[in-house]
PDB file as gemmi writes it, atoms N, CA and C in Angstrom:
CRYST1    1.000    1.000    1.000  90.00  90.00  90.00 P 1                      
ATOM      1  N   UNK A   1      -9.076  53.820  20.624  1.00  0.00           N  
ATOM      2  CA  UNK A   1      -9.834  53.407  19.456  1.00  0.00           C  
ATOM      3  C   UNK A   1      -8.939  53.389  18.213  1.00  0.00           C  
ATOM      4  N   UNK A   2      -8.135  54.197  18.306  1.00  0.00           N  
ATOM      5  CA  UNK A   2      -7.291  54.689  16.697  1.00  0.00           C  
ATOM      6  C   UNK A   2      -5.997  53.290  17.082  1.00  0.00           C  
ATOM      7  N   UNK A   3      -5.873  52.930  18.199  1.00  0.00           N  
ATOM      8  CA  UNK A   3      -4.984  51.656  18.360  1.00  0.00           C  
ATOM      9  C   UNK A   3      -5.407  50.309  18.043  1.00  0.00           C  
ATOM     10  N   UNK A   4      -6.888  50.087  17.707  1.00  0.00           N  
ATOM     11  CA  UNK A   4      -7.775  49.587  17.784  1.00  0.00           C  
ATOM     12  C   UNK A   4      -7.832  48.898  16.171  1.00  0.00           C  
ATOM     13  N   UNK A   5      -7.976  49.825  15.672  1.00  0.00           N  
ATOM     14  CA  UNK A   5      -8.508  50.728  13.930  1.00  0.00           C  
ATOM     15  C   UNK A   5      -6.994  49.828  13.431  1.00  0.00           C  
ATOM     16  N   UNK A   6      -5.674  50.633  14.054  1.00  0.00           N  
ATOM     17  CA  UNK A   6      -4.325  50.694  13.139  1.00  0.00           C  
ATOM     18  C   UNK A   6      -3.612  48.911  13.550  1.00  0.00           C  
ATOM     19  N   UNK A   7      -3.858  48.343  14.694  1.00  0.00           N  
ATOM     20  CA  UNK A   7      -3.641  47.029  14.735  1.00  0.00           C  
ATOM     21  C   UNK A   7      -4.785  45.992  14.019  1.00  0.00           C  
ATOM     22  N   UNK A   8      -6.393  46.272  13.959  1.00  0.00           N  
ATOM     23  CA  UNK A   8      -6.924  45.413  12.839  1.00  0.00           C  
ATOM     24  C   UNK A   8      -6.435  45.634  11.351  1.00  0.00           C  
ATOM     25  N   UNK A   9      -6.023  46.752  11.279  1.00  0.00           N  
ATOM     26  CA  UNK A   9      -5.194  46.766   9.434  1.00  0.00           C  
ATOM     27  C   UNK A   9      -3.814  45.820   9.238  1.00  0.00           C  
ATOM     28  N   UNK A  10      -2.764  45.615  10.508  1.00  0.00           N  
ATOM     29  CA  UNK A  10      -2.406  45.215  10.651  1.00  0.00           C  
ATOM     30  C   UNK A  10      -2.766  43.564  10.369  1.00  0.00           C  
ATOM     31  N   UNK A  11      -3.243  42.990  10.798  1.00  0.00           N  
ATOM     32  CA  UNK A  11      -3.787  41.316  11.047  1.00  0.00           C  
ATOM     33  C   UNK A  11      -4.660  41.429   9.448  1.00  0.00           C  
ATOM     34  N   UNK A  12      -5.155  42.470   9.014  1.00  0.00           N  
ATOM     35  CA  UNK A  12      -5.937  42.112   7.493  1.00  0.00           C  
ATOM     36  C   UNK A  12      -4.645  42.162   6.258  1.00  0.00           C  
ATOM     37  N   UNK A  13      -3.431  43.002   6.646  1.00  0.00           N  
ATOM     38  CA  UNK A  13      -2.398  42.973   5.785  1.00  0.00           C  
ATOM     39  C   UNK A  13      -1.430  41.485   5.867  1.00  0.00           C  
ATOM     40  N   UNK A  14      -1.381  41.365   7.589  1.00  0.00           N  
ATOM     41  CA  UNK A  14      -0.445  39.594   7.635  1.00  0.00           C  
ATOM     42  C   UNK A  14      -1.090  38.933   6.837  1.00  0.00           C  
ATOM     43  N   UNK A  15      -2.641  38.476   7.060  1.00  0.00           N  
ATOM     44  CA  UNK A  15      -3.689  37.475   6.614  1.00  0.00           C  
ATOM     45  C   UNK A  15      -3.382  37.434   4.906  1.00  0.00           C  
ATOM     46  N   UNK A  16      -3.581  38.504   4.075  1.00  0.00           N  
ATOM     47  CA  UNK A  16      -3.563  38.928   2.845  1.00  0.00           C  
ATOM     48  C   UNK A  16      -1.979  38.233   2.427  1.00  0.00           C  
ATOM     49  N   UNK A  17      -0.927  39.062   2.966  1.00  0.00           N  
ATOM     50  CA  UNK A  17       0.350  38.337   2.612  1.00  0.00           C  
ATOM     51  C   UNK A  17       0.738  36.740   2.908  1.00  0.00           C  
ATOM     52  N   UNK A  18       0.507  36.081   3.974  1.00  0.00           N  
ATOM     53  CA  UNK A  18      -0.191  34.661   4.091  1.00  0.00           C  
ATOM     54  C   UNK A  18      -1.064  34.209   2.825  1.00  0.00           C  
ATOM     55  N   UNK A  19      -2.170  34.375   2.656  1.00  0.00           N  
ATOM     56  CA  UNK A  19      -3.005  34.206   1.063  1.00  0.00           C  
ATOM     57  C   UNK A  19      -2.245  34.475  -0.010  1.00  0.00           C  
ATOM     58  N   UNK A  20      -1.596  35.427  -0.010  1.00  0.00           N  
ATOM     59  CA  UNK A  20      -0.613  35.030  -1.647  1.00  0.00           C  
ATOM     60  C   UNK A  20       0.230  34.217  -1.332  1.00  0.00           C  
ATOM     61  N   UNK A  21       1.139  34.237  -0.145  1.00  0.00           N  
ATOM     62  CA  UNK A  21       2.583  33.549  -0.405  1.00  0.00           C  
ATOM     63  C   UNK A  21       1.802  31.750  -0.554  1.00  0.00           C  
ATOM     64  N   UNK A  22       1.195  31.651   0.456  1.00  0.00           N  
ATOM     65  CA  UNK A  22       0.096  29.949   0.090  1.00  0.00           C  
ATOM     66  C   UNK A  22      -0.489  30.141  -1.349  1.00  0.00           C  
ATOM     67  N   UNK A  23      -0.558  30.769  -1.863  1.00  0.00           N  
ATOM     68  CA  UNK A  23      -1.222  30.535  -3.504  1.00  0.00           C  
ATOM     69  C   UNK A  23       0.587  30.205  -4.126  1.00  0.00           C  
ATOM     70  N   UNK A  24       1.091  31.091  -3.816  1.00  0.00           N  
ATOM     71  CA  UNK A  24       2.156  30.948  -4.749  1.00  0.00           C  
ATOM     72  C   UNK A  24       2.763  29.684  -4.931  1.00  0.00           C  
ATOM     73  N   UNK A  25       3.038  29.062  -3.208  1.00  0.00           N  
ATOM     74  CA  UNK A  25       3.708  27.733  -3.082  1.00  0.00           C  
ATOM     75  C   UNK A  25       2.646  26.859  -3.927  1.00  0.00           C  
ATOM     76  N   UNK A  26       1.238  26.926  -3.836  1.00  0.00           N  
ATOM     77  CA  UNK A  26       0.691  25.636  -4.687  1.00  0.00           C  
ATOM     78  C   UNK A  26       1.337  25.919  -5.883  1.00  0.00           C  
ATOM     79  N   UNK A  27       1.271  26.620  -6.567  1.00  0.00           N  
ATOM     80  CA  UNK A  27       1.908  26.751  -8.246  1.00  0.00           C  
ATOM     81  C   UNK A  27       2.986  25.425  -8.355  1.00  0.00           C  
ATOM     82  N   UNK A  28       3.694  25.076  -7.320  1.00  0.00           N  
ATOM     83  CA  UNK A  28       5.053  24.980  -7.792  1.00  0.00           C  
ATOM     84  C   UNK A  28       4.916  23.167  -7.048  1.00  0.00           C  
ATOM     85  N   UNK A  29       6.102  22.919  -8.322  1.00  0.00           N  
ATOM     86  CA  UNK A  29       5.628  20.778  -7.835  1.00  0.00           C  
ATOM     87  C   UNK A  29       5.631  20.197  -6.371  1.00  0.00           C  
ATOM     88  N   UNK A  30       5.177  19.419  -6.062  1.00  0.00           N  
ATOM     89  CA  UNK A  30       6.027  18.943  -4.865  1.00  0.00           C  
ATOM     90  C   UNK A  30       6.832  18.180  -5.021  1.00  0.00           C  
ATOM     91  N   UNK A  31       7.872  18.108  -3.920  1.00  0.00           N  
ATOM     92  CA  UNK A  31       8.908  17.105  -4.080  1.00  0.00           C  
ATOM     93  C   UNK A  31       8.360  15.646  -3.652  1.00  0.00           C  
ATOM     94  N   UNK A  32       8.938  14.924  -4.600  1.00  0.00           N  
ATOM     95  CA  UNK A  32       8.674  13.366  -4.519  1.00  0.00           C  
ATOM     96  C   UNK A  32       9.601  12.710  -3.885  1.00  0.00           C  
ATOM     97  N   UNK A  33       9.212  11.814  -3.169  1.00  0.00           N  
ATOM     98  CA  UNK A  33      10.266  10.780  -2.239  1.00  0.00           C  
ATOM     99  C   UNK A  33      10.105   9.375  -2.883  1.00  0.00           C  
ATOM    100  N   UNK A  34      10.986   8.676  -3.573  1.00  0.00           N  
ATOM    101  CA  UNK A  34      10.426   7.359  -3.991  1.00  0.00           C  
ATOM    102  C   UNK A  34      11.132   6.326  -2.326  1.00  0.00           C  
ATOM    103  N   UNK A  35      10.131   5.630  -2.387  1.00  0.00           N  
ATOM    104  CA  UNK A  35      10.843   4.407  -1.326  1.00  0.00           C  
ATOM    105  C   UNK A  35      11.439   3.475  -1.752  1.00  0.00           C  
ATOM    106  N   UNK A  36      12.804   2.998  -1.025  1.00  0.00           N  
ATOM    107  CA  UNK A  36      13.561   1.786  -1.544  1.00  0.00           C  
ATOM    108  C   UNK A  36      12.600   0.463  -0.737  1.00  0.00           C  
ATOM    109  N   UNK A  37      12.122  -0.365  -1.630  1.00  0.00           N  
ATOM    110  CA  UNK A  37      11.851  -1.995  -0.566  1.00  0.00           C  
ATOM    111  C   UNK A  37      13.177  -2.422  -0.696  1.00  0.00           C  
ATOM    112  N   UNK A  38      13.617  -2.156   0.548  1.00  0.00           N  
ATOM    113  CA  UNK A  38      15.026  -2.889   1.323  1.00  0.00           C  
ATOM    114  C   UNK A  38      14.857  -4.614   1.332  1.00  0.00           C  
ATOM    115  N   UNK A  39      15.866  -5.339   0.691  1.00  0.00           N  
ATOM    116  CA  UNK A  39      15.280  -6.838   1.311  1.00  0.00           C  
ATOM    117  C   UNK A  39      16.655  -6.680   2.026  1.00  0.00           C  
ATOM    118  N   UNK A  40      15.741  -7.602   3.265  1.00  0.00           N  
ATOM    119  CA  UNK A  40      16.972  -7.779   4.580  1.00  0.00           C  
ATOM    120  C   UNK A  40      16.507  -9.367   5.049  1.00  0.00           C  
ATOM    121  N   UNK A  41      17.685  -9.986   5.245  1.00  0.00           N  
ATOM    122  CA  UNK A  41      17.154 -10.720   6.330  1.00  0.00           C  
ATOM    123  C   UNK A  41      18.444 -11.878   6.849  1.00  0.00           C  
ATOM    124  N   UNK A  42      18.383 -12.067   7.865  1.00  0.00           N  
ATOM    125  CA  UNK A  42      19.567 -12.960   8.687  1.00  0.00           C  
ATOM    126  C   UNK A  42      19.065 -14.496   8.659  1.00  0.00           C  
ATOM    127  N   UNK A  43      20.330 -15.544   8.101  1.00  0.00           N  
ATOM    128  CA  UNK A  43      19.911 -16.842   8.631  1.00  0.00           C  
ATOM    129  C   UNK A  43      21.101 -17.781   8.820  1.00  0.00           C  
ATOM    130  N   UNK A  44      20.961 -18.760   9.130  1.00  0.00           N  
ATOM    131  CA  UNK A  44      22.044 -19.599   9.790  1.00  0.00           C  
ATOM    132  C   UNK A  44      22.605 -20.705   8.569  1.00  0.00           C  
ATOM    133  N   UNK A  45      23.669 -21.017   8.318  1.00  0.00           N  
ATOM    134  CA  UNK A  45      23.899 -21.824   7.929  1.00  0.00           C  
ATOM    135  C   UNK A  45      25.341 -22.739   7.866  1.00  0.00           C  
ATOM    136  N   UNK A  46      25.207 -24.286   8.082  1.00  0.00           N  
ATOM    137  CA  UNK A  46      25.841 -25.137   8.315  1.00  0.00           C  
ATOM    138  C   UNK A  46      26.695 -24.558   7.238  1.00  0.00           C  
ATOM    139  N   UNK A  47      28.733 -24.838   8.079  1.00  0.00           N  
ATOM    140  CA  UNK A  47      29.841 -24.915   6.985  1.00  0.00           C  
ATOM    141  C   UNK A  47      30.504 -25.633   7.504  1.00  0.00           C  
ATOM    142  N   UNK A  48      30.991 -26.673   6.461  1.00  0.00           N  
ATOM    143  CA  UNK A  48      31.513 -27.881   6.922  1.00  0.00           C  
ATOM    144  C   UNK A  48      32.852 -27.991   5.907  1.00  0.00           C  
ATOM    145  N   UNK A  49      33.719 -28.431   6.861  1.00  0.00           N  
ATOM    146  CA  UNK A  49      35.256 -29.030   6.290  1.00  0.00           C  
ATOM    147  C   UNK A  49      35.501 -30.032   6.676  1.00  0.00           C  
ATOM    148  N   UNK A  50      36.411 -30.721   5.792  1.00  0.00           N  
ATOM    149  CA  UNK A  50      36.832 -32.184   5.896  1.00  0.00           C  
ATOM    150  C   UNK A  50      38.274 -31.992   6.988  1.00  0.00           C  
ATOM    151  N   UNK A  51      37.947 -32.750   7.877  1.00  0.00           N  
ATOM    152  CA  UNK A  51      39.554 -32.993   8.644  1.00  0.00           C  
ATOM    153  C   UNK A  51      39.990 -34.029   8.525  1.00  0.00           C  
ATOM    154  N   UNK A  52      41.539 -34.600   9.322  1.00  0.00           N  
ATOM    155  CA  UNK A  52      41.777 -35.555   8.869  1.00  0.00           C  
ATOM    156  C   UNK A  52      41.151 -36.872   8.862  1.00  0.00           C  
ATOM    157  N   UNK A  53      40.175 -37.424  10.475  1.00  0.00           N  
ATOM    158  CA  UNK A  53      39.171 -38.696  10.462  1.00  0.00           C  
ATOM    159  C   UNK A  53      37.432 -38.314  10.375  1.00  0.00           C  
ATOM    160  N   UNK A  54      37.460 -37.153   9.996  1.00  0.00           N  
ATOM    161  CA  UNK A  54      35.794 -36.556  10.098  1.00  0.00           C  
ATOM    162  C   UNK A  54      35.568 -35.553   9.285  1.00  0.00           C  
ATOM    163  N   UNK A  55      34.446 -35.112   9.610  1.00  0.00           N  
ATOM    164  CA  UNK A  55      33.854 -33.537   8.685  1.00  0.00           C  
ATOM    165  C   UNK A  55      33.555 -32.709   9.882  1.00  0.00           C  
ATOM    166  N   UNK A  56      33.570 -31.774  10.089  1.00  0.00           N  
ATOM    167  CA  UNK A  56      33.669 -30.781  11.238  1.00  0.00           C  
ATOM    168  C   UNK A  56      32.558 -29.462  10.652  1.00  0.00           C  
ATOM    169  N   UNK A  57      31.101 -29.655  11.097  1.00  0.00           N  
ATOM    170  CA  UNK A  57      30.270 -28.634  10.547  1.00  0.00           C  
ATOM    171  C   UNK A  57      30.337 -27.321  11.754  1.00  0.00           C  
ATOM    172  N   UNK A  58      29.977 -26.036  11.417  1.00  0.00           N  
ATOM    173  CA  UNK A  58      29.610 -25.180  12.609  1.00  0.00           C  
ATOM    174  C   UNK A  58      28.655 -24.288  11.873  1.00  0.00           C  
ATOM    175  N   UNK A  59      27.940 -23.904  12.268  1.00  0.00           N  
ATOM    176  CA  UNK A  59      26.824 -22.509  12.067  1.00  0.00           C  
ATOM    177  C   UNK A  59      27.402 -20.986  12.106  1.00  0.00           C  
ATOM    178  N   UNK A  60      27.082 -20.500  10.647  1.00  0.00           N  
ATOM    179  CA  UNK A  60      27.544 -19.510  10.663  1.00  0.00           C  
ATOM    180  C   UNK A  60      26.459 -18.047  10.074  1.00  0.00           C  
ATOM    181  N   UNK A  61      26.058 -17.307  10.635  1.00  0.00           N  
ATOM    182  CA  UNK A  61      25.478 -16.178   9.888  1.00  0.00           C  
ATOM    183  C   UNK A  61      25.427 -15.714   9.020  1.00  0.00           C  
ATOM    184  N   UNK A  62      24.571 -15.691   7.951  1.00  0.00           N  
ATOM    185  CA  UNK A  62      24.790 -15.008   7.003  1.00  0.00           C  
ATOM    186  C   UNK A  62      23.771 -13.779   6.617  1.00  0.00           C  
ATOM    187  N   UNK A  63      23.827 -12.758   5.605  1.00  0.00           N  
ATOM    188  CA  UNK A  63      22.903 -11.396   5.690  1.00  0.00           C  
ATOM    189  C   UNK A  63      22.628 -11.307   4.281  1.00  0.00           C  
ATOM    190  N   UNK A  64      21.163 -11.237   3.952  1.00  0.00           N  
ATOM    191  CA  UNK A  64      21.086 -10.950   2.524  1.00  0.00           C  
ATOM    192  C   UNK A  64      20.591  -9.832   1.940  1.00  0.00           C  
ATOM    193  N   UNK A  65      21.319  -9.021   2.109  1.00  0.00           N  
ATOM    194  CA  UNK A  65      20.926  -7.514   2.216  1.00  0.00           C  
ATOM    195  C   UNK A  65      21.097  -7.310   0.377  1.00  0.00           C  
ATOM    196  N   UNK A  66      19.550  -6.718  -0.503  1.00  0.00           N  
ATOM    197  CA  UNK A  66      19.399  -6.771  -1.598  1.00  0.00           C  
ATOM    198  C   UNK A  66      19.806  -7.652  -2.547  1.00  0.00           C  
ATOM    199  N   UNK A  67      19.514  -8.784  -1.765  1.00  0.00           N  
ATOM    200  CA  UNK A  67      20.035  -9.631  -2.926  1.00  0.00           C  
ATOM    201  C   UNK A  67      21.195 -10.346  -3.084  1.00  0.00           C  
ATOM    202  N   UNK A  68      22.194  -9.743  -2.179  1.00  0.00           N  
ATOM    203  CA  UNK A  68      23.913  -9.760  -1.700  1.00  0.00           C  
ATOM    204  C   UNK A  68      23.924 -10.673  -0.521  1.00  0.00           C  
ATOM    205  N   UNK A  69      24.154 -12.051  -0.427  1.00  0.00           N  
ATOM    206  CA  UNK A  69      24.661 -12.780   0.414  1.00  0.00           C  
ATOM    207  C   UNK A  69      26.005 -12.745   0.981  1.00  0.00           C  
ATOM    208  N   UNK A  70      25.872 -12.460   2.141  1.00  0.00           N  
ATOM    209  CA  UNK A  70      27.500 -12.538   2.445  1.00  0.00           C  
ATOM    210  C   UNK A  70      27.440 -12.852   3.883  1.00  0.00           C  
ATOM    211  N   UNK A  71      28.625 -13.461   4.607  1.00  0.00           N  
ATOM    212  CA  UNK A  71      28.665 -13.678   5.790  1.00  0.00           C  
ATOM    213  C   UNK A  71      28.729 -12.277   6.665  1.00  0.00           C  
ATOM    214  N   UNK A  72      27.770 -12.648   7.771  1.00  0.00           N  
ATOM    215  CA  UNK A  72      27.236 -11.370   8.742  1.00  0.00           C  
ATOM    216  C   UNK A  72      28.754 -10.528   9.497  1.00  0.00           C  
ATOM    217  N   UNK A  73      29.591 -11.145   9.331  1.00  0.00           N  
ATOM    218  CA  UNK A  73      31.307 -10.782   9.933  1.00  0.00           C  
ATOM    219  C   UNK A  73      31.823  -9.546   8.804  1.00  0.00           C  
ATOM    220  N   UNK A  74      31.354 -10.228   7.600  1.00  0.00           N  
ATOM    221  CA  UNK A  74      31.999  -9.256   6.322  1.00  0.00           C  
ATOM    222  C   UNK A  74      31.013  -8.201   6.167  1.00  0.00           C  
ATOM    223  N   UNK A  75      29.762  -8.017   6.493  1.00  0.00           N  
ATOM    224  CA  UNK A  75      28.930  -7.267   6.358  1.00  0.00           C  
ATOM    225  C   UNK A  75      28.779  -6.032   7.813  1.00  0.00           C  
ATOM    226  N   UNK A  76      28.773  -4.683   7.589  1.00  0.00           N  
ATOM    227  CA  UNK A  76      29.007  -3.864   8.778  1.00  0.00           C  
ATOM    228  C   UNK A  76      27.365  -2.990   8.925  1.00  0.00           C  
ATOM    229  N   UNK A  77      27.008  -2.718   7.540  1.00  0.00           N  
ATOM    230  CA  UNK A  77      25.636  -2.418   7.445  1.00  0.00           C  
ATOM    231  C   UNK A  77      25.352  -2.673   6.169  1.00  0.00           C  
ATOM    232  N   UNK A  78      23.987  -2.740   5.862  1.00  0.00           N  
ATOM    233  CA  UNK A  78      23.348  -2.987   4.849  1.00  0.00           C  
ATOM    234  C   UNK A  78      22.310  -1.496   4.976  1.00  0.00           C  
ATOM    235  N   UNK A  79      22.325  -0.763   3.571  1.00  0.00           N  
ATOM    236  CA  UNK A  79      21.405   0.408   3.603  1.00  0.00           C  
ATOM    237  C   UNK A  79      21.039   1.340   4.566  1.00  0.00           C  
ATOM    238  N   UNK A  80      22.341   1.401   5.126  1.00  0.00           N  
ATOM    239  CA  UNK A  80      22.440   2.670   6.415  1.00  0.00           C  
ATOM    240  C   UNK A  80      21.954   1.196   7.724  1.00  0.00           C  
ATOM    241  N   UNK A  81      21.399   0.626   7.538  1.00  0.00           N  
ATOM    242  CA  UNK A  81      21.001  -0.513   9.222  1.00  0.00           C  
ATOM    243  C   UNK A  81      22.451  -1.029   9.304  1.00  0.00           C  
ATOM    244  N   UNK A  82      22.770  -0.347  10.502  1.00  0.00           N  
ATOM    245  CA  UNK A  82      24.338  -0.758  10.998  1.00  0.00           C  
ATOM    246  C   UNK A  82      23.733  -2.454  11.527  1.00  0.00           C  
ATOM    247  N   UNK A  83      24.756  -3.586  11.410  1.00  0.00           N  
ATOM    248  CA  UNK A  83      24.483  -4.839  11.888  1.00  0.00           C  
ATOM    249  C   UNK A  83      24.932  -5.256  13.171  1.00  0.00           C  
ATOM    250  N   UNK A  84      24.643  -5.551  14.249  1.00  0.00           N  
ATOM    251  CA  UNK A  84      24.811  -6.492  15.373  1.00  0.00           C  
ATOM    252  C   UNK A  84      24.848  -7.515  15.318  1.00  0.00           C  
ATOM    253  N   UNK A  85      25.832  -8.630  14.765  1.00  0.00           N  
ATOM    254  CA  UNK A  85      25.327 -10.159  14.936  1.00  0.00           C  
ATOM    255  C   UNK A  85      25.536 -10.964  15.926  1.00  0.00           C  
ATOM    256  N   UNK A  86      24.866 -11.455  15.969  1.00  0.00           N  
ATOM    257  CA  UNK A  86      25.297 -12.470  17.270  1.00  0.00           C  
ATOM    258  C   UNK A  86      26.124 -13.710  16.954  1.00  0.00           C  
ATOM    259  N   UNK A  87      26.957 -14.253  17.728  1.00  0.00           N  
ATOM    260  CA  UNK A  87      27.702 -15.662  17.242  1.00  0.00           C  
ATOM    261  C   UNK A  87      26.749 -16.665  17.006  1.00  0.00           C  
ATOM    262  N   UNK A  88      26.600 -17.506  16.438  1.00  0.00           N  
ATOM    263  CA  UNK A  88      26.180 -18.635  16.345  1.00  0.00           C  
ATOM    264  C   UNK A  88      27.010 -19.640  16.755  1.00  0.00           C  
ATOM    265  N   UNK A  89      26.369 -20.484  17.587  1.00  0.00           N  
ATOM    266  CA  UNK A  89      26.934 -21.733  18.933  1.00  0.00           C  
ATOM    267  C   UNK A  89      26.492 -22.777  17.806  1.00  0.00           C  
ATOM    268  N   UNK A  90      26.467 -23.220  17.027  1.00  0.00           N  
ATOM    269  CA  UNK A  90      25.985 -25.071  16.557  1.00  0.00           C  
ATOM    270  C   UNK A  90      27.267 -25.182  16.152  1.00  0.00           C  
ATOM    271  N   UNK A  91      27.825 -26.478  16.300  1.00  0.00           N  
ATOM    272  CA  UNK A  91      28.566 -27.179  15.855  1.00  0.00           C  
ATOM    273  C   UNK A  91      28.482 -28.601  16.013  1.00  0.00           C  
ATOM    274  N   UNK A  92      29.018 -29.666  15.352  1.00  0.00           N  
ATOM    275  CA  UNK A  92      28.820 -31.091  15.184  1.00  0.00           C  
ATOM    276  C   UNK A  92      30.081 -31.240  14.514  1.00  0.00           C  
ATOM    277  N   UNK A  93      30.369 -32.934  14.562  1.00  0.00           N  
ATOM    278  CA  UNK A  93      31.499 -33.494  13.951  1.00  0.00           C  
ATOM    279  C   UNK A  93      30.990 -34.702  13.327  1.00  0.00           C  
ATOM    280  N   UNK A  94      30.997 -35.291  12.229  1.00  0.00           N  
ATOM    281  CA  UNK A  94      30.605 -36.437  11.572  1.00  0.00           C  
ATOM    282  C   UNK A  94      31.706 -37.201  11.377  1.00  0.00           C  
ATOM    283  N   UNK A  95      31.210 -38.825  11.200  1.00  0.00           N  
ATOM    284  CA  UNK A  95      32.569 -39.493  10.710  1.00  0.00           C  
ATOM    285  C   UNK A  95      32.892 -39.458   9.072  1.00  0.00           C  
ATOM    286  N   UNK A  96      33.852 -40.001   8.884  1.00  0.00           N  
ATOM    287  CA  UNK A  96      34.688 -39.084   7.387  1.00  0.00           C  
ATOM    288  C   UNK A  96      33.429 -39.680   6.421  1.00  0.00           C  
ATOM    289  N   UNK A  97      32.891 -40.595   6.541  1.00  0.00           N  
ATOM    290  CA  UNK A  97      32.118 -40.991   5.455  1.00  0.00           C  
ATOM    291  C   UNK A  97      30.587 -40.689   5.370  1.00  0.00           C  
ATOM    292  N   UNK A  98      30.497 -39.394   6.113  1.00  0.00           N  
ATOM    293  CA  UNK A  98      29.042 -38.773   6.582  1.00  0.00           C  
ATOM    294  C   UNK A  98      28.598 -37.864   5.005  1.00  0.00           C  
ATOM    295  N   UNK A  99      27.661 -37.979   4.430  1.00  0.00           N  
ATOM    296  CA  UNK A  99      27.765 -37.358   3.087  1.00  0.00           C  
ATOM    297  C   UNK A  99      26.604 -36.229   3.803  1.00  0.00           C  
ATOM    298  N   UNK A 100      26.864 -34.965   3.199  1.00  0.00           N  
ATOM    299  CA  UNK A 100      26.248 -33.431   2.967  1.00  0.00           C  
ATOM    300  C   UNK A 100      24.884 -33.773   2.202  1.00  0.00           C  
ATOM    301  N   UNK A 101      23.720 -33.965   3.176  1.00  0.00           N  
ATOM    302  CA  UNK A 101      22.595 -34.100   2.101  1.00  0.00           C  
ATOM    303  C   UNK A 101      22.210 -32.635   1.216  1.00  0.00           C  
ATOM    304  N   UNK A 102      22.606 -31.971   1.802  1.00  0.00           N  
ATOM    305  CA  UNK A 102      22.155 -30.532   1.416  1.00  0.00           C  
ATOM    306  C   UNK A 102      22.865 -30.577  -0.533  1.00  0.00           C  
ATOM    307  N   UNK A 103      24.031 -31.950  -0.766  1.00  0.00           N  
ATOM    308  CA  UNK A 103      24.480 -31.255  -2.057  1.00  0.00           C  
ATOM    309  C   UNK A 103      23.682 -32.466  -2.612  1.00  0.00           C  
TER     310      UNK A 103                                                      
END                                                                             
């Protein structure tokens, strides 16, 4: 019985020290996390040079990680996202007098 008695004083003293140390932590701020909106995103685009009887276009990757365009080769990660790119296969050849509608 007296083992009984001296382990419920026990569990009313944990409980009690639990109840202050939880009062105490509310007092105090919480920490704030602000979130970054990351802009990300991958797309393809035609680059073309003049050779000597044609224009020679091929597809190349590019990453626009915040705003920052750059080709996906020069880029290793953007905001901790390490990059994987894949090659891009398009290519074409025009004759020399093929004009770039894109300018």
């Amino acid at each position: 019985m007296r083992g009984l008695v001296i382990f419920s004083i026990i569990l009313v003293v944990m409980a009690s020290l639990s109840f202050v140390a939880l009062s105490m932590n509310s007092g105090k701020e919480e920490t704030k996390y602000e979130s970054k909106i990351m802009e990300f995103s991958t797309f393809t685009s035609a680059v073309c040079e003049d050779k000597d009887f044609s224009v020679h276009c091929k597809d190349e990757v590019f990453v626009n990680c915040n705003g920052e365009i750059s080709k996906a080769l020069d880029v290793a990660e953007c905001n901790g996202l390490k990059l994987d790119i894949p090659k891009a296969t398009g290519f074409a050849v025009f004759g020399k007098d093929w004009k770039d509608p894109r300018v």
